[in-house]
Structure formats: structure tokens, C-alpha cells
N, C-alpha and C positions, 0 to 999 in steps of 0.2 A: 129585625136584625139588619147591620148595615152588611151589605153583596159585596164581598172580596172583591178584589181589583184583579184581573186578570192579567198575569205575567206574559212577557213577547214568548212570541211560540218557539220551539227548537230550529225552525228555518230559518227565524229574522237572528236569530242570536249567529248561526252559523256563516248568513252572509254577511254580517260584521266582521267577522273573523279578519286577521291580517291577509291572510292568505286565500281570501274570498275573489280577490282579482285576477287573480293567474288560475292556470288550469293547476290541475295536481298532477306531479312527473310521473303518470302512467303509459304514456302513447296517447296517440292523436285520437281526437275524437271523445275525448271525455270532458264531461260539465264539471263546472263551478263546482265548491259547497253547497248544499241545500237544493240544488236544480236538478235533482235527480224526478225524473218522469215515473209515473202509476207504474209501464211497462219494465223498465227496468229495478225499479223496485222488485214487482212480482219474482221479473227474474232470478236476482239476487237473493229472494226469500228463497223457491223453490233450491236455486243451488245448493245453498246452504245446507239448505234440511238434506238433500240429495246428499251433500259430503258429510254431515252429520252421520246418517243414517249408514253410507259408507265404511265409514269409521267402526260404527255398532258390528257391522255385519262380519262374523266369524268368517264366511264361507260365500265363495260365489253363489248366491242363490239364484231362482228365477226372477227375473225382471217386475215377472206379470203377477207374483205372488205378494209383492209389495205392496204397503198401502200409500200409497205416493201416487203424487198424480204424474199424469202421463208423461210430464216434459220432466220429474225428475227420474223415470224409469229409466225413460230415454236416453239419458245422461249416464243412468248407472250403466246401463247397458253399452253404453260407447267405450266408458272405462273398462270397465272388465275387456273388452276385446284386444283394448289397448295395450292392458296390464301382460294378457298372454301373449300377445304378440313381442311385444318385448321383455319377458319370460325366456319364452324361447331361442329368439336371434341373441338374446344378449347374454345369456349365461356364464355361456364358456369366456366370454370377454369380459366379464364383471369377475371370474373368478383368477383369470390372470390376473386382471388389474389389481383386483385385491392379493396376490402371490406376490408382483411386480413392488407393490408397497412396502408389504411386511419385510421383501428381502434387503428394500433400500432402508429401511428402518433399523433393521439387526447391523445391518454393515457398519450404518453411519453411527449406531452404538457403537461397535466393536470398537472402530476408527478414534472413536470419543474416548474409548477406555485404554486406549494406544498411547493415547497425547501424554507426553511427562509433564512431571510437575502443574498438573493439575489443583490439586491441595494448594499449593504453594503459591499461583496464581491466585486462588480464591483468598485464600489468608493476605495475600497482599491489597488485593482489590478492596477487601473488607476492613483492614486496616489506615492504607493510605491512601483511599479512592481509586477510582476507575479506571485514570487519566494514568498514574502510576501504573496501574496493571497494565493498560496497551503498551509500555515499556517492554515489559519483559514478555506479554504478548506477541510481540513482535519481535524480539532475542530468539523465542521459540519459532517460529515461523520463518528468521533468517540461519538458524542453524540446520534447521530442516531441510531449506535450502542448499546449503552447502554439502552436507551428507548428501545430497545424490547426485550433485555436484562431482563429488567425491567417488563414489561408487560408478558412475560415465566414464569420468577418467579413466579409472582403474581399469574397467575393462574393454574399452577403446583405444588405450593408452600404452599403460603399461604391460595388460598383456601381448599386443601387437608384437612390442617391442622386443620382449623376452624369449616368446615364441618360436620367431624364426630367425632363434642364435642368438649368440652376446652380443649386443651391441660394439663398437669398434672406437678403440680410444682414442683421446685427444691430438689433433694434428703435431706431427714432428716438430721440435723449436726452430727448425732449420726450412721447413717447407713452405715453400712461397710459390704465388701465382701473381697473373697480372692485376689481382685485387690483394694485394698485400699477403701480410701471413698475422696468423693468430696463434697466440699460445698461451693460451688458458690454463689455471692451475698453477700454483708452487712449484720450485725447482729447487733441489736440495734439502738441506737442514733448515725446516721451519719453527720458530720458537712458539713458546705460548702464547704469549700475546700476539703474534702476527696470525695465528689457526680463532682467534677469540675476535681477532678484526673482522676475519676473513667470514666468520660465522656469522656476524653484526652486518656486514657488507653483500655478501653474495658473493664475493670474489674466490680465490682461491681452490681449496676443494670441492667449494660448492658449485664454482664455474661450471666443471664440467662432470653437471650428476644429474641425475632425473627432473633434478626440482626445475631447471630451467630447459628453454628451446633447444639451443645448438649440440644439447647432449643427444638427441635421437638423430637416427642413422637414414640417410637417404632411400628408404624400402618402397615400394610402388603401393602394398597394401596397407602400410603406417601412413602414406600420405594421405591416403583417402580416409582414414579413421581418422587420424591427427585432425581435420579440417571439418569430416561430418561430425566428429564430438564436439568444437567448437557450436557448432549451429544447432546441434542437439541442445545442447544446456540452454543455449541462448534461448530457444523456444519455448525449451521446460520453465525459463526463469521466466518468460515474459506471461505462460498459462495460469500458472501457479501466482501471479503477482496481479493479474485481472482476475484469476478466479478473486482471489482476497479482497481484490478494490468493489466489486461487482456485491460484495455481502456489507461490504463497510457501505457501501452507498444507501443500502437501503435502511440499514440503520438511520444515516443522515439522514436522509426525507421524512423519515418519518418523523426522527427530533427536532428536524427544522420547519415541518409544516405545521407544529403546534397543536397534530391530535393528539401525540402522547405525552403533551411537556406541562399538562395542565397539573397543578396539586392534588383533584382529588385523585388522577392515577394515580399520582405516588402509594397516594394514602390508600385507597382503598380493591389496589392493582396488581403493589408490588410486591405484595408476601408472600412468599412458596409456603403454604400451610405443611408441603410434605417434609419438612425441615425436622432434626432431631439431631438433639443434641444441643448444649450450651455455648457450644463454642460455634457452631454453623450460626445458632440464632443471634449470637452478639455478632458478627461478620454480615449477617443481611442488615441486621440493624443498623450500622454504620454504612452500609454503600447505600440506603435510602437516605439515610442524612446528610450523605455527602452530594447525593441528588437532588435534595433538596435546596442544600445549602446553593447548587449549581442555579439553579431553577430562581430563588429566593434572587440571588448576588445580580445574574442578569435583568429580572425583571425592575429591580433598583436602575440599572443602568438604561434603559430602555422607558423609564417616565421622567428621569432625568435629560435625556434626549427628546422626550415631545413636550417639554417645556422651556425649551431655548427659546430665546429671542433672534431675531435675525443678524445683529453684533456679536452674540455669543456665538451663532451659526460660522461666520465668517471669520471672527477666530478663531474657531476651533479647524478652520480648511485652511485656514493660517498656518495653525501650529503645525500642523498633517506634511501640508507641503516643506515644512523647511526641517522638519524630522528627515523626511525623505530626502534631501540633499541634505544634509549629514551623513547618512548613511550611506546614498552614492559616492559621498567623499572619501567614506573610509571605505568602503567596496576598493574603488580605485587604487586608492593607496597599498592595501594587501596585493592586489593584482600586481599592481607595479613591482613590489617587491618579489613576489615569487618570479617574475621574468627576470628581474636581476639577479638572483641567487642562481636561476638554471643556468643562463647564461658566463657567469662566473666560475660558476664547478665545471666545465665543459671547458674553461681555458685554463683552470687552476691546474687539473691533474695530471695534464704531462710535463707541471715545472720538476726537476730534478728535487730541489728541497722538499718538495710534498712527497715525493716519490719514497725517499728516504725515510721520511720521518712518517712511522705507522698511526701515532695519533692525529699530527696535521690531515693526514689524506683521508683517516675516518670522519673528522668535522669536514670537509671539505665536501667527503660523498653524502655527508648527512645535510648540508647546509640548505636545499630547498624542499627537505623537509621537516628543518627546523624551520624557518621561515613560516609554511604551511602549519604546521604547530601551534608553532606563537599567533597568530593573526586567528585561528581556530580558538587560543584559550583566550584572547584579548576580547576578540571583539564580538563575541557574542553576549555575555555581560553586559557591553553598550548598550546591545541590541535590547534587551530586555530591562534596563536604567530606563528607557526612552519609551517603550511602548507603551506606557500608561498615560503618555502625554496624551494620547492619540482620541482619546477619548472613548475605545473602544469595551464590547464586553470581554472576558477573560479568555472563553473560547477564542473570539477574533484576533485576542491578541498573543496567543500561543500557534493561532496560524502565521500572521504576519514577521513571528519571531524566527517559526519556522522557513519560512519564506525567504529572508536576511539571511540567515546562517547556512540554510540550502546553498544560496545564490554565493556564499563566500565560499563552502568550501570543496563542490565542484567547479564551481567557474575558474577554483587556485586549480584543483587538479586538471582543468584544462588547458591552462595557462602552459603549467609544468608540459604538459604533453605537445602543444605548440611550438613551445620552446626545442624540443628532444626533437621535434620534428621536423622544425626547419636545419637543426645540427645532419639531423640525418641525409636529407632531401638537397642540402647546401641553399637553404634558402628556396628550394622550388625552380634553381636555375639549374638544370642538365648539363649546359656546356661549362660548368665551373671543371678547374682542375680534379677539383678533389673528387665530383660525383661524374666525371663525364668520363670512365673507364668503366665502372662495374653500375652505374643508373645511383649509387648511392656513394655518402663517404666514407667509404672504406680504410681512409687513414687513420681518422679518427675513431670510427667507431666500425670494423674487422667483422663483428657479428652482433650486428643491432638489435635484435631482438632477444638477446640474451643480454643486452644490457636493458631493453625497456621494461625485463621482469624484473632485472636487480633495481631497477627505479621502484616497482611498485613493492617486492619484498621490504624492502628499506623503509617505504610509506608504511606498510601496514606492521613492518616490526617497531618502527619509532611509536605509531601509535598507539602498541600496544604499552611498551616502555612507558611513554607518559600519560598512560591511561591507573599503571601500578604504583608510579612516583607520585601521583594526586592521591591517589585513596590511601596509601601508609604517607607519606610526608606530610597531608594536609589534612585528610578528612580524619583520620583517628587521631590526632595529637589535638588538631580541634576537640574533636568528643573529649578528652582529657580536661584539655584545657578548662573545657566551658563545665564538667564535673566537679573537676579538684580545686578549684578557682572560683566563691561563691560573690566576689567585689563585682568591679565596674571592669576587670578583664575578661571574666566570666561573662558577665552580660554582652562585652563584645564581642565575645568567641563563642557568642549564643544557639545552639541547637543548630543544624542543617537542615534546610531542606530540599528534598529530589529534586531537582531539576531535570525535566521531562523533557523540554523540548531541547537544550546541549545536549543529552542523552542518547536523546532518537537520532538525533542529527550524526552523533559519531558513532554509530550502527550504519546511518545510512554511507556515509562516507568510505568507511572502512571493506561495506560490501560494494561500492563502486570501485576502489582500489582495486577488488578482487576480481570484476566485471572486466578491467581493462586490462589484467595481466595476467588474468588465467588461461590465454591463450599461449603467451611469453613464457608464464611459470607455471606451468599444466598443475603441478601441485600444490599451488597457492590456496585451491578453495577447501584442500585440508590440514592447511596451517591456520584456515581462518575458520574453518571449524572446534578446531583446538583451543581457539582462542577466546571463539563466543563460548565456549564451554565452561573455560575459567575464569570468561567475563561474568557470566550469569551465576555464580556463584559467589563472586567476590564484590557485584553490586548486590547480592540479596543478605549478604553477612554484612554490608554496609549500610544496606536500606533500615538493616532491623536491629544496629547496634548505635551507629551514628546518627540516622537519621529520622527527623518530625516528622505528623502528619501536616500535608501544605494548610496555609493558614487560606486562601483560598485556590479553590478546584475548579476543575472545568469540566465543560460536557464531553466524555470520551468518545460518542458516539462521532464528532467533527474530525477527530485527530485519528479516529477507526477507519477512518473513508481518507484522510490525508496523509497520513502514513505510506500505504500502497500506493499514492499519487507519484508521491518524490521519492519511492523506489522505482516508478517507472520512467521516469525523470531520468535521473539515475544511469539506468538502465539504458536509453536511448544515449546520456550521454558516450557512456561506456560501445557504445558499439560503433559511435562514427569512428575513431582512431582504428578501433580493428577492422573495421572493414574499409577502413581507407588502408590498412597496412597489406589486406587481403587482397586487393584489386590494385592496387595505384604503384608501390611500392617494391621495386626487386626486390627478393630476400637474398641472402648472406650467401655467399659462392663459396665459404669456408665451413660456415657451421648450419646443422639442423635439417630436416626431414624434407625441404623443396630447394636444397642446396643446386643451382645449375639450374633451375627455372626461371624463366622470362618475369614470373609473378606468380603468385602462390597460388592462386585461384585456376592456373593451367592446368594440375593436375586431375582438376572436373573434366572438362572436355576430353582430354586425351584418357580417360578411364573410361567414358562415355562410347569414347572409338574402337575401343577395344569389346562391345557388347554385340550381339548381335542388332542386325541391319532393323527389325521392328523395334527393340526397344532405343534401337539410335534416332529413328524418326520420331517415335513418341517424345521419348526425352528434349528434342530439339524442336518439337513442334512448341510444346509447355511454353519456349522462351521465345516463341515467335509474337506479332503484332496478330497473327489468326485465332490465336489465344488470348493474348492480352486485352482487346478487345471487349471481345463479348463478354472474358468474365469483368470489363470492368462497368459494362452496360448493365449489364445481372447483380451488380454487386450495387450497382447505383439505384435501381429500382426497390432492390429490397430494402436498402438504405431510407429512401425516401417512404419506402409503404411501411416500415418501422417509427419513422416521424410522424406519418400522416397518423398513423393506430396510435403514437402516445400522446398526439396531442387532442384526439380526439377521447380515449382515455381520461384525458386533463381536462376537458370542458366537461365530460360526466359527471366526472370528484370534485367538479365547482359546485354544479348545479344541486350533486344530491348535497351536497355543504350549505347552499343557499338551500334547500328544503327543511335541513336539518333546521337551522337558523329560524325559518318560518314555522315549524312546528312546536319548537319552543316559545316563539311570540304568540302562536296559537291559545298552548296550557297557561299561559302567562293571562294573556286575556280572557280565558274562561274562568280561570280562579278570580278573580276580580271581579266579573259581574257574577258568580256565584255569592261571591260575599257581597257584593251588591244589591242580591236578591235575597240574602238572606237577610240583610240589613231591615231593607223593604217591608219584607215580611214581619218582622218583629215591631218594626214602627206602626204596622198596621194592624 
């Protein structure tokens, strides 16, 4: 009989392997594939059977009783001492830490069963994707905002104010000082429409009420509230707004490093089996298809990009750049206009004809935020006609839209505030007439900071305004339209859809309004409470009456981490103007709670002085260079040894990536010469 052919042995096959050349990522000191020596072999048998044999054993037994040879007794017997030794010392800390979890577990439910509209979220997510949902995700997370916003106020604020006595009414028509006179509020018989201005405006009886500055009373313990509840929120708003960026982040990484964006997750990842009910399971169903479809669209877009040609390459950095000067064009242009509108209302309304006439001076105080309006409803439309030039995927190009529209409609409202600030500051020259008696111009503007809240009142009531005239004038006479209408007007007045990123954008806008004037208008952030309130019910009665599911969607995990980006954006812009109004700026000798201060920020120190002699060293060391200093040599090393640990961190989750990769080419080439061998076999 012919003598089989003897197959390579399990060594030679193992050092073929791909991964035969490198070590295997255990720590130093370990062999190749297949080059494993008699002695550690031996080793690794005895271990074995020793943890085997471990595993069996009910009960610490005798070592010596075992039938094992001596180097696995050995072993057991190392463990076992190990085991009680940390038995012992670690008990009571393994039973906190397990206390310590469970109670952060029940919280963080409870906190979960807290959250509103819940249901409503999910039904939307599930409905109109994901991208949708971080909309009103974020409605919910800015009204939250505000409510404690609101609740600070309240009792920093208003009760300060209540507590010790009535506050004291509006200055005499007649009383004057070497900074002019003010005289806030109606005089006389006022009609209805002058009280319906006055409510549209800020002026009037609203002048001099709670909602704005100059109505609180010059008190030593209101001034200190008044200024620590500014920096109070401002800190809640900035914790609260990195806690959120800091969870959206790690979502992005993980959708942008491509562990979890593969299909078969979807497929065989994404199902919560504990689901019940018909209506949950059709709602999962569609947010995995609309991740998929995410998934599907980009990766279209992305083989389409590594099959350009180098001409294609170049015009498409072509089209890129000259998009982008368009759009710096129209940037420009908006800007330019709102500087013209401020500056124009600042000279308009002490003409007598405006004066007289109640509808002239209401367009007149509304005019740069009409301005601001218009170039908000125009030119973001642009923004998004254009961005498909670009050649980008849909995520990238719902950032870059956001990006545009960001950059229009805080850099208008900083414009605006430039403008109000060099009226205030007379252009930043001291010796002018008008600012070189009181530090500021007190002719025109008597108590500035009751007018920089009726600026921001005025922004966020117009925006509400044309926030309601779009949804009944536009968005439901459409839905009719495109209903009762089955022709070719029909087809033009075709279904809606969400528009996500003008959305977010006039969220973000409207609580940057609130950022710059809720110092000004203490009660602004529960007018804009009020307002996200009737917002988020009158976009979810238009989301689900009016409008489609997007025809394409995008990855909400990108816009979950960019969201919190350009509220802090935002956020920063909002606080240069206050604290340049806090530090740099007299306030008002006539109106509001630092009346007769050098600068509003004086009433720290001189509250300061009044403590005792240790906490006035302490307090004054904080702001010395003996302090600033070291923490910021301390803050720089943790800083760097935070970089150093993530980038090392990041060469880890290379390498085990690169193992991963090789251990796949591994099975890849054992299947192969298995069927190789089995080929062999059969031929022979």
C-alpha cells in the first residue's frame, strides 16, 4: 500500500502565520509563534492543570493532599494565601464600592425618570431620526438651563430686594444732577396702543419694574447678590454645558473611529431584546434604518472621494474655496448692515417726528433687530443651496452649515453690541463732551444698562414673534396647500422638512441673547423659559402635523458633541460685553444697585474690607501673583501629564487595533491551508 505523505507539522504552519514576525503584545520577553521551549511548555501545562484543578476545588484544601505535582501545589498554595489576604484587607472596601455603585445607579435612574418628555423624545427619534431628536434634545437641556437660571435669580435677586423694604420709586421728573436726569415710565393719560408699545419695547411701565437693572435700589447686601448671582449662573451655565460636551464627545469618537459604525453592529448589536410592545418595536426599527441609511449614504460618499483623479481633486478645492468667498461676502454684508441699523436707531429716536408718532419709534427701536432677523431668515438657506457643492458627507455638511449660520448670527449680535458700545463709551474717548463728566454718555443714554436689556428684550421678543409668524403664515397654509392642492402647486408646496441645523441655530441664538442680558434684564432667563416652553410644543405639533421624515439623515452622534461646542462659543461670546461692562465701564449715577460707584466690580473689594483681617488676607492673597503662579505651574503639569497618559493611551488602542487586524489575517490563513490540507488529502 502506498505510505501517506506526511503533512507540515503545527510549528511550520504556525510560523507562517502573518503574525510569526513580531512578538505577540504580552510584555517583553516573549517568543515568536511556535518557539515556545520544553520548559515553558512544561510550565504552562502544570499552570494550567493547577487553575483547572483550582476552579474544581469547592474548598481551600491542603496543598500536600493534592495530586499535583509539586510546582502546581506550589502555585495553589501561593493563591490561596493571596486570596485571604485580600479577603481580608479588602472586604469592607469592596463592600462600599459595591454601596457606592448601586447608589449612583438608583440616582442616575431616578434623575432618568425626572427627565420630561421622555416618550416624546423617543417617538420623535424613532419617527424622524436621531438628528431630529438632538433638536429637541437640546430644547430640553436649554430650558433646564434656564429654570435654574431662573430659581438663582429668584432668590439672590428678588428676594434680596423685597426683604429689606419696598424698593424706592422712579427718580422725580424734575431731579437732576451733574449726569443729567432720567425719567423713566409714562406720565399722565396713556392710551392703549402707547401701554401695547410700551409692552413690545421695554419702555414705559416696564422701564421701571423688576424685569430690568435700574429698577433695583442702591442696598450694600443686593450689590453683592446682584453681581455673585451673575457669576453664579455663569459658572452653573459653563459646568452644565461641559458636563454635556464631555458625554457628546465620547459618543463622536467612538462614531468617528469606525469601531461602531461598521453594518454588522447595526445588525447584530442594535436590538434592545427587552422591548415590548408594538409601537417601541416599530420606533427601534426605524432609528436602525435611519442608521443605517446614515452609514449606507456616507460610505457612498467616501468611495466616491478615493476614486477622484487629481483634476477632479483640484476642482473640487476649486469649488471649496470660492464657496467660501461667497459666503464671506454675504457674512460681510449682514454685518455691515446691522452696524448700520444700530447706528441709525441711536440717531433716529430723539427726532421729534419719531417721538410723536408711536408706530414710527416702535419700527425705529425694532429696526436692528429687524435687520438681524432678516439676514438670519435669508441667509442661511444660502448657506445650505451651497453646501453640497462642497463635496462633503451629510454629517460634514450639517457642521459647516452650522458653522456659517453660528458665525452670522452671533458675530450680528456682536456687531449690535459694538455698536451700543461705542454710543455708550462715546467711541472709547474719555475727553469727549458727552462721556467726560460721568466716564459715560449720559445725554443720550441716562441709564445704559436698562437700555442694553431693552436691546436684548426686544431681540428675544422679535424672535419669538417671527419664530410664530413662520409656523401659522408659512408652515401650516403650506401643509394645506401641498393637501388640498393634488396639481403641479401641490407638488410645489411639497411636504416639509425639519430643518435641524436653522433650528438648533435659533436655540442657540436666542439663549446667547439671554447670556448677554440677563445681567441687564435679571428676568430675561424666565421670559426665555416661557418661551422654550411654547417653543417645544408648537415645533412638536408642527413636526408631527406638517412635517416629513428627512429624505436624507445624518450621524447625530457629530451634532451631539457640536451642539455643546457652539453653546460654549456662545457662551464666551456672551460674557466678553459683561464683563467688560463689569470692570471697564461706570455704571448709571441715576439708575440701579452700583449707582455712585467708580465701576461695578468695586463693591467686591470694599465688601471684602469690611470682613475680618484673616479672611481679608486670604481673600487678597487668591488674587496675588503668589497664588497665581504655582496654581498655574500645577495646572500645567497636570495638563501635560493628562496629554502625556492620552497619548499614550492612543499608541495602546493602535497597537491592540494592529493585533486585532493580525489575528484576523491569522484565522484567515489557517482556513485556507486547512482547506488546503483537506484538498491534499482527498487528492491523495
Amino acid at each position: 500500500a502506498p505510505r501517506p505523505c506526511a503533512g507540515p507539522s503545527l510549528s511550520s504552519v504556525l510560523n507562517e502565520l502573518p503574525s510569526a514576525a513580531t512578538l505577540r503584545y504580552r510584555g517583553p520577553g516573549v517568543l515568536p509563534w511556535g518557539a515556545e521551549d520544553a520548559e515553558d511548555e512544561a510550565w504552562r501545562s502544570m499552570q494550567t492543570s493547577a487553575d483547572a484543578a483550582h476552579e474544581e476545588q469547592p474548598g481551600p484544601g491542603a496543598s500536600r493532599e493534592l495530586p499535583w505535582p509539586m510546582a502546581a501545589r506550589r502555585a495553589h498554595r501561593e493563591r490561596l494565601a493571596r486570596d485571604r489576604v485580600a479577603q481580608g484587607a479588602g472586604a469592607t472596601g469592596a463592600q462600599w464600592t459595591r454601596l457606592i455603585r448601586r447608589s449612583k445607579e438608583k440616582v442616575r435612574e431616578g434623575l432618568r425618570s425626572l427627565q420630561p418628555w421622555a416618550w416624546t423624545l423617543k417617538r420623535i427619534g424613532g419617527q424622524f431620526g436621531a438628528g431630529t431628536e438632538s433638536y429637541f434634545s437640546l430644547l430640553r437641556f436649554l430650558l433646564l438651563l434656564n429654570v435654574l437660571a431662573s430659581v438663582l435669580t429668584a432668590c439672590m435677586v428678588l428676594l434680596p430686594t423685597w426683604l429689606e423694604g419696598t424698593p424706592p420709586g422712579p427718580p422725580a421728573p424734575n431731579a437732576s444732577s451733574p449726569c443729567g436726569s432720567y425719567n423713566p415710565g409714562s406720565h399722565g393719560l396713556v392710551t392703549f396702543a402707547t401701554e401695547l408699545f410700551n409692552l413690545l419695547s421695554g419702555e414705559g411701565f416696564l422701564e421701571w419694574s423688576p424685569l430690568f437693572y435700574g429698577f433695583y435700589p442702591p442696598r450694600p447686601r443686593l450689590t453683592i447678590t446682584y453681581l455673585c448671582a451673575a457669576f453664579a449662573i455663569g459658572l452653573l451655565y459653563l459646568l452644565l454645558i461641559l458636563h454635556r460636551s464631555v458625554s457628546g464627545l465620547k459618543q463622536t469618537l467612538l462614531a468617528e473611529s469606525e469601531a461602531l459604525t461598521r453594518y454588522s453592529h447595526r445588525v447584530f448589536s442594535a436590538w434592545n431584546f427587552g422591548l415590548s410592545g408594538e409601537v417601541h418595536v416599530r420606533l427601534r426599527q426605524r432609528l436602525i434604518l435611519y442608521e443605517l441609511q446614515v452609514e449606507l449614504e456616507e460610505a457612498r460618499v467616501r468611495r466616491k472621494a478615493a476614486v477622484r483623479t487629481v483634476g477632479q481633486q483640484a476642482r473640487l478645492w476649486s469649488v471649496r474655496l470660492l464657496v467660501n468667498l461667497v459666503v464671506l461676502a454675504l457674512l460681510g454684508a449682514a454685518f455691515y448692515g446691522v452696524y448700520w441699523a444700530t447706528e441709525t436707531t441711536v440717531g433716529l429716536q430723539n427726532k421729534p417726528l419719531i417721538q410723536r408718532t408711536p408706530v414710527l419709534k416702535l419700527v425705529v427701536d425694532y429696526l436692528p433687530s429687524i435687520f438681524i432677523s432678516v439676514a438670519n431668515f435669508v441667509l442661511p438657506p444660502v448657506f445650505k443651496l451651497i453646501a453640497p457643492l462642497e463635496g462633503y458627507t451629510r454629517s460634514r455638511q450639517i457642521v459647516f452649515i452650522l458653522l456659517r449660520t453660528v458665525s452670522l448670527r452671533l458675530v450680528s449680535l456682536l456687531v449690535l453690541l459694538v455698536s451700543l458700545w461705542s454710543k455708550i463709551t462715546c467711541g472709547g474717548d474719555a475727553e469727549d463732551n458727552k462721556c467726560k463728566t460721568c466716564g459715560y454718555n449720559y445725554q443720550e443714554l441716562p441709564c445704559w444698562e436698562t437700555r442694553l436689556g431693552q436691546e436684548m428684550y426686544k431681540l428675544l421678543l422679535f424672535d419669538l414673534l417671527t419664530g410664530l409668524a413662520v409656523i401659522l403664515l408659512i408652515q401650516f397654509p403650506r401643509k394645506l396647500l401641498c393637501g388640498l392642492c393634488p396639481g403641479a402647486l401641490g407638488r410645489f408646496a411639497r411636504t416639509q422638512e425639519f430643518q435641524v441645523p436653522d433650528e438648533v441655530l435659533g436655540l442657540i441664538y436666542a439663549q446667547t441673547v439671554v447670556w448677554v442680558g440677563s445681567f441687564f434684564c435679571p428676568l430675561l432667563p424666565l421670559l426665555n423659559t416661557v418661551k422654550f416652553l411654547l417653543l417645544f410644543y408648537l415645533k412638536k405639533i408642527t413636526l408631527f402635523s406638517t412635517c416629513s421624515p428627512a429624505s436624507r439623515t445624518f450621524r447625530a452622534s457629530t451634532v451631539n458633541f457640536f451642539f455643546p461646542l457652539v453653546l460654549l462659543l456662545g457662551l464666551a461670546i456672551s460674557a466678553v460685553p459683561v464683563l467688560y461692562s463689569i470692570f471697564l465701564i461706570p455704571p448709571s449715577k441715576l439708575c440701579g444697585p452700583f449707582r455712585g460707584q467708580s465701576s461695578i466690580w468695586v463693591a467686591i473689594p470694599e465688601s471684602i474690607c469690611k470682613l475680618p483681617q484673616t479672611a481679608q488676607n486670604f481673600l487678597f492673597f487668591l488674587g496675588t501673583q503668589a497664588f497665581a503662579v504655582p496654581l498655574l505651574l500645577i495646572s500645567s503639569i497636570l495638563m501635560a501629564y493628562t496629554v502625556a497618559l492620552a497619548n499614550s493611551y492612543g499608541r495602546l488602542i493602535s497597537e491592540l487595533k494592529r493585533q486585532i487586524q493580525t489575528e484576523a489575517q491569522n484565522k484567515v490563513f489557517l482556513a485556507q491551508r486547512a482547506v488546503a490540507l483537506s484538498s491534499a488529502d482527498r487528492t491523495l
